[in-house]
C-alpha positions in Angstrom: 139.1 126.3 118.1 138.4 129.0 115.5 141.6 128.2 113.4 140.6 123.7 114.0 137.8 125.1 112.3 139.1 126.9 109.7 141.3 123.6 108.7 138.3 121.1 108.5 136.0 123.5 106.4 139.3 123.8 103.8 139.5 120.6 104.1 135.8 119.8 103.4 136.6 122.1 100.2 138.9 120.0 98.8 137.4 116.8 99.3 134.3 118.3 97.3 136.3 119.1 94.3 138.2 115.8 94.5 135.3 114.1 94.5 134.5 114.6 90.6 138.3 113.4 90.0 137.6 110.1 92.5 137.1 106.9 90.4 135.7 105.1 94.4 133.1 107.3 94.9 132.1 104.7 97.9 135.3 106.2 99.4 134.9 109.9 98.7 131.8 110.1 100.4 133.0 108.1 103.6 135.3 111.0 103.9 133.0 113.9 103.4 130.6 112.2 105.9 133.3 111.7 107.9 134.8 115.3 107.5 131.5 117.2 108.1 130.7 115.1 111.3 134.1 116.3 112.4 133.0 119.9 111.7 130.2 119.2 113.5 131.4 118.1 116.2 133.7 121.3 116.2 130.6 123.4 115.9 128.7 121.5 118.4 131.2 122.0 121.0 131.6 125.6 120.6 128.0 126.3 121.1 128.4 124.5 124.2 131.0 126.4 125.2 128.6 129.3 124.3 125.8 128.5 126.4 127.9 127.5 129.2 129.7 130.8 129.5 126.4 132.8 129.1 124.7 130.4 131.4 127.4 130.7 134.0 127.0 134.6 134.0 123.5 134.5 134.2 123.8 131.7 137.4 126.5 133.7 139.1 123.7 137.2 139.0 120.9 135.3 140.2 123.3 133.7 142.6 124.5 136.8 144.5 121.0 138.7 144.4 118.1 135.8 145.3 114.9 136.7 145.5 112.8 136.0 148.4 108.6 135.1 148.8 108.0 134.6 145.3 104.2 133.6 146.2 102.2 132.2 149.4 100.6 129.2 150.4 97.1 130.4 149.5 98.0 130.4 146.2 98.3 126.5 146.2 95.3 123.8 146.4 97.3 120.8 148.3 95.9 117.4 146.8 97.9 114.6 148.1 101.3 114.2 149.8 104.0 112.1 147.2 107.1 112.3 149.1 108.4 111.8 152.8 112.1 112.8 153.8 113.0 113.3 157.4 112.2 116.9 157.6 110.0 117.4 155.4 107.1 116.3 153.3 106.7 116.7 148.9 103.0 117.6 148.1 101.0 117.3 144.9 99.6 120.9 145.1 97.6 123.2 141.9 98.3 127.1 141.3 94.5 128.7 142.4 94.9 131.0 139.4 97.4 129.7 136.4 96.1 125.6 137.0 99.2 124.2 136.8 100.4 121.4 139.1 103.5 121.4 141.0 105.3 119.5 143.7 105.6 121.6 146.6 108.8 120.6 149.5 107.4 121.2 152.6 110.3 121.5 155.3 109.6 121.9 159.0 111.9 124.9 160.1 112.8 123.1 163.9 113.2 119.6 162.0 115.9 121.2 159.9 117.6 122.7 162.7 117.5 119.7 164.6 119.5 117.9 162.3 121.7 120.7 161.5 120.9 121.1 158.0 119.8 124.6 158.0 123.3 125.0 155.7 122.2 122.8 153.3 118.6 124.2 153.1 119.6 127.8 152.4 122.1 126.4 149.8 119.2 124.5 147.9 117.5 127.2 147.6 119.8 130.0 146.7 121.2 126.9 144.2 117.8 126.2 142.7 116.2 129.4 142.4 119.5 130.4 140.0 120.0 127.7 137.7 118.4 126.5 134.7 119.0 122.7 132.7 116.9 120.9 130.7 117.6 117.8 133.0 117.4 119.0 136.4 114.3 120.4 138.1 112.8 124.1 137.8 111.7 125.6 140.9 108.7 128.2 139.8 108.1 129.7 143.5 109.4 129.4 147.2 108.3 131.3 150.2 108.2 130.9 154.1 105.9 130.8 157.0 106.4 131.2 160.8 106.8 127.2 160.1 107.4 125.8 157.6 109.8 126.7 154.0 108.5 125.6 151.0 110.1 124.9 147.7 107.9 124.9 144.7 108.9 122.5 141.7 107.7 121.7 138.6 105.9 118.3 138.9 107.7 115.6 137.4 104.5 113.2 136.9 107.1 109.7 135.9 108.2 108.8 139.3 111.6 107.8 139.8 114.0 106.1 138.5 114.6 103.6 142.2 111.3 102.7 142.0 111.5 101.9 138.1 114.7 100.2 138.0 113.3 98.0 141.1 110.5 97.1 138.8 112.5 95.6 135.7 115.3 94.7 137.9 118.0 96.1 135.5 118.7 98.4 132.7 120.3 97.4 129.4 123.0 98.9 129.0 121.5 100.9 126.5 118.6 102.1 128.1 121.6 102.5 131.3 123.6 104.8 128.8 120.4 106.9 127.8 120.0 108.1 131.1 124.1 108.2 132.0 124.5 110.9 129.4 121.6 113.3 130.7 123.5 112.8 134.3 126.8 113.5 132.2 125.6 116.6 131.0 124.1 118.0 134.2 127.4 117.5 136.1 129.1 119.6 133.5 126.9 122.2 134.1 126.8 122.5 137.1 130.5 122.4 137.4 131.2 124.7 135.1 128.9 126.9 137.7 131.6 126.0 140.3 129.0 123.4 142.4 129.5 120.5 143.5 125.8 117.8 143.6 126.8 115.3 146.3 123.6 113.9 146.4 123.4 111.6 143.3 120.8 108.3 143.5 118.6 106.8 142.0 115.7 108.5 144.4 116.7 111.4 143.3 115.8 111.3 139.7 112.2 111.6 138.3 111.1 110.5 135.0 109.1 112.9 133.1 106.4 112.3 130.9 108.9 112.0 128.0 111.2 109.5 129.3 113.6 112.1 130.0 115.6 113.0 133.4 114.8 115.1 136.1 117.9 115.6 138.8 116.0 116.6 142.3 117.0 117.4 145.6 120.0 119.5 146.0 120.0 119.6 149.4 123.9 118.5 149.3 124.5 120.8 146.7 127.2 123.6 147.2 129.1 126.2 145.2 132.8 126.0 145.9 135.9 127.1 144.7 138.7 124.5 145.7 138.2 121.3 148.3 135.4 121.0 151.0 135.1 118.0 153.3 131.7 117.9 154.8 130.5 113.9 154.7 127.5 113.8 152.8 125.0 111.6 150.9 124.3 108.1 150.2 126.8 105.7 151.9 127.4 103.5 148.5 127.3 106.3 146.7 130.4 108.2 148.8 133.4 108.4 147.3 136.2 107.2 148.9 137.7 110.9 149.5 135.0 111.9 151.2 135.4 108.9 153.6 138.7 109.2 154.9 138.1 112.9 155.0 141.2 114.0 152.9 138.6 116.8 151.5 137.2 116.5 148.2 136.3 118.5 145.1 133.8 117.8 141.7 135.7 114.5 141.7 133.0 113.1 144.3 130.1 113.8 141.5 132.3 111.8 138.7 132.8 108.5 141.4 128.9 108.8 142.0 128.4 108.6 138.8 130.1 105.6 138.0 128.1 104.2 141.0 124.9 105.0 139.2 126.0 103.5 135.8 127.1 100.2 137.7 123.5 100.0 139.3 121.5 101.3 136.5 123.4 98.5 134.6 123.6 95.4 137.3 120.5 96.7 139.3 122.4 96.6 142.5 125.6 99.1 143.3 129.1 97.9 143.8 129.5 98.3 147.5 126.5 97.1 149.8 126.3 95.8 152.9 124.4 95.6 156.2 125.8 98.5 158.4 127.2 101.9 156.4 130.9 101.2 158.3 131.1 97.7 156.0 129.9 99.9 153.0 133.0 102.2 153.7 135.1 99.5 154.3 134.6 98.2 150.8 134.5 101.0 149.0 137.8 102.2 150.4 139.5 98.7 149.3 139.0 99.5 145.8 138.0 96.0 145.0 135.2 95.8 141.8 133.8 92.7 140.8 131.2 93.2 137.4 128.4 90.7 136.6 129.7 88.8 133.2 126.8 90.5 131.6 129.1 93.8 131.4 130.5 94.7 128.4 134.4 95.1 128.0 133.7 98.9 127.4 131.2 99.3 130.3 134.1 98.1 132.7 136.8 100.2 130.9 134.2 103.1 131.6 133.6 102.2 135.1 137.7 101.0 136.2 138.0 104.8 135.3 135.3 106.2 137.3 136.1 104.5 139.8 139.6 105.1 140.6 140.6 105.6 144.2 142.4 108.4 143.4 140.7 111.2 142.5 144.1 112.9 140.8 143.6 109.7 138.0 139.6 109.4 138.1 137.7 110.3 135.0 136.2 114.1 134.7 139.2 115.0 137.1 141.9 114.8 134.3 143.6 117.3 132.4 140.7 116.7 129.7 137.7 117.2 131.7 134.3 115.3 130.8 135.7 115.0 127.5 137.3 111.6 128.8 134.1 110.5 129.5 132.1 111.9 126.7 134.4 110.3 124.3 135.0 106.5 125.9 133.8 103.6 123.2 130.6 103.3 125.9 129.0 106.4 124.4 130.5 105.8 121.0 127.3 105.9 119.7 125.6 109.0 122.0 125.1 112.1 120.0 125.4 114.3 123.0 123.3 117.5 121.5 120.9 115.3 120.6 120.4 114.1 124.3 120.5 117.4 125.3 118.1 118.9 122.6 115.9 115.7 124.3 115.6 114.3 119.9 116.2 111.0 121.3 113.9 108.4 121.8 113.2 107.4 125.3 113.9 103.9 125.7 111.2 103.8 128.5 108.2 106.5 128.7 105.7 106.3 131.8 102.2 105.7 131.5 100.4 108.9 132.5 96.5 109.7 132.6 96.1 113.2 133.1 97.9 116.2 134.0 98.4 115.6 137.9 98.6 111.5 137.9 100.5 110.7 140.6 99.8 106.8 140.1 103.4 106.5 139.6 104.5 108.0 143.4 103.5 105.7 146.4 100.9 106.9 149.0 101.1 108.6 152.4 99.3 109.1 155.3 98.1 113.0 155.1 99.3 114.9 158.0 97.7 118.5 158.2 100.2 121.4 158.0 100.0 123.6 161.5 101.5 127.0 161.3 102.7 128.7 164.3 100.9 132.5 165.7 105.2 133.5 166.1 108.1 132.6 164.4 110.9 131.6 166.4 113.0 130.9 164.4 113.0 133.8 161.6 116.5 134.9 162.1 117.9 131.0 161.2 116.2 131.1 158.2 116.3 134.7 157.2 118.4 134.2 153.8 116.1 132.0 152.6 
């Protein structure tokens, strides 16, 4: 990298001084604009290597050392709940002494056992409370009860993305790529971390008041080291790996996100159907059909992400994400732009004041009852 360097800033030399000698000035300045995007570029991807290597040793100490009861539920006004799941509850809730609103996960300890996710609790947590991206979520607090666990977020006051796509129906494929290359640029961080998302939707990302990403919910989030095989997530959104059980690595993330550009673009996924078994049917065919709206370079994009086999998929090759960073779709994405969040967002929610929640539906209020004993403290003693 050093030396590629090296060659492109001699290079850039020469071109200066040829440039008094260069009758077609026109020309001579194509190249050096050419030259120092080039150098750029080379620049640009060594501070990414940079921050991924520091960011992966700071991940990996947080990682093996969590910290545990970083505040209580006294500390917290609850307003209004935001968010149903089936164990658990999101509430728009305000710090008693800093003011700040948050969205505070509420799970029910004996729901989560029930359906067996206790696995994937403690792993969203650990997870959370050790990384750090501009597009994904920050946790600020979690603690525990004799009840109840409770993950504290930063509130994302946009909504999310389902219910804004719903609204307009579709994305252009503009607006579609805006929002790909955040999700591009999560997914190589966190694999570079060694983890794995499994839970990529639509749902699942919130809008912030900039028009910028948010990636939420990593309850199917897991750091691994090879294959795992655990089915997980969203039926359209499962690759087809994780289907017929072969076991599965990062891959799985790269499909999903080909699923997501396909909706965000058509406003429906690729594989749909009545009962999950005919989802998995069709997705395991392998048989795409795009809306003639699709570009030629959206479907080259998408023929790749969506390879049956993983071994040819895009992200999984010998070249990484640089596959995908580099296709004619994102020809014109400056990626540290996106990532320095310099872009314009081609869609910014309307918000009032800090804690408008007129963007999230409304739910009936349940009142939060907290057991004299906890029975279950030894389940849930990692977290």
């Amino acid at each position: 990298m050093h030396a590629l360097k090296s060659f492109i800033s001699s290079k850039l030399s020469h071109i200066s001084k040829d440039n008094d000698k260069d009758k077609d000035e026109g020309e001579s300045s194509s190249t050096a604009i050419a030259t120092n995007a080039a150098l750029a570029n080379v620049q640009s991807t060594e501070r990414v290597k940079t921050f991924l290597a520091e960011a992966k040793d700071e991940f990996q100490v947080k990682y093996d050392k969590p910290n545990q009861n970083t505040a209580k539920l006294e500390d917290f006004e609850c307003i209004r709940t935001i968010g149903k799941g089936s164990f658990g509850r999101v509430m728009l809730v305000k710090h008693v002494s800093n003011g700040n609103f948050y969205a505070m996960k509420i799970l029910e300890k004996q729901k989560v056992l029930n359906y067996r996710q206790i696995e994937h609790t403690l792993h969203e947590k650990r997870i959370l409370q050790a990384i750090s991206f501009p597009f994904i979520v920050n946790l600020d607090y979690h603690f525990k009860d004799n009840t109840y666990l409770y993950l504290v977020l930063e509130f994302i006051p946009g909504g999310t993305m389902f219910s804004h796509l719903r609204k307009v129906g579709r994305f252009s494929e503009q607006h579609a790529r805006f929002y790909a290359a955040q999700i591009v640029l999560t997914l190589e961080y966190l694999h570079y971390l060694g983890i794995i998302y499994r839970g990529l939707k639509p749902e699942d990302l919130l809008i912030d008041a900039d028009g910028y990403l948010k990636v939420t919910d990593f309850g199917f989030a897991k750091k691994i080291t090879g294959q795992t095989w655990t089915l997980c997530g969203m039926p359209e959104y499962l690759a087809p790996e994780m289907i017929l059980s072969k076991g599965y690595n990062k891959a799985a993330d790269w499909w999903a996100l080909g699923i997501l550009v396909y909706e965000m673009s058509a406003g429906y996924p690729p594989f749909y159907a009545d009962q999950p078994i005919q989802i998995y049917e069709k997705i395991v065919s392998g048989k795409i059909r795009f809306p003639s709206h699709f570009s030629s370079d959206l479907k080259d994009l998408l023929r790749n992400l969506l390879r049956l086999d993983a071994k040819k998929r895009y992200g999984n090759l010998e070249n990484g994400v640089d596959d995908i960073q580099t296709h004619q779709w994102f020809s014109a994405t400056d990626w540290n732009a996106i990532y320095q969040r310099e872009v314009e967002a081609p869609f910014v929610p309307k918000i009032k004041e800090p804690g408008d929640t007129s963007n999230f539906n409304e739910y009936e209020e349940e009142p939060l009852c907290i057991a004299t004993t906890d029975k279950l403290g030894k389940d849930f003693e990692e977290f």
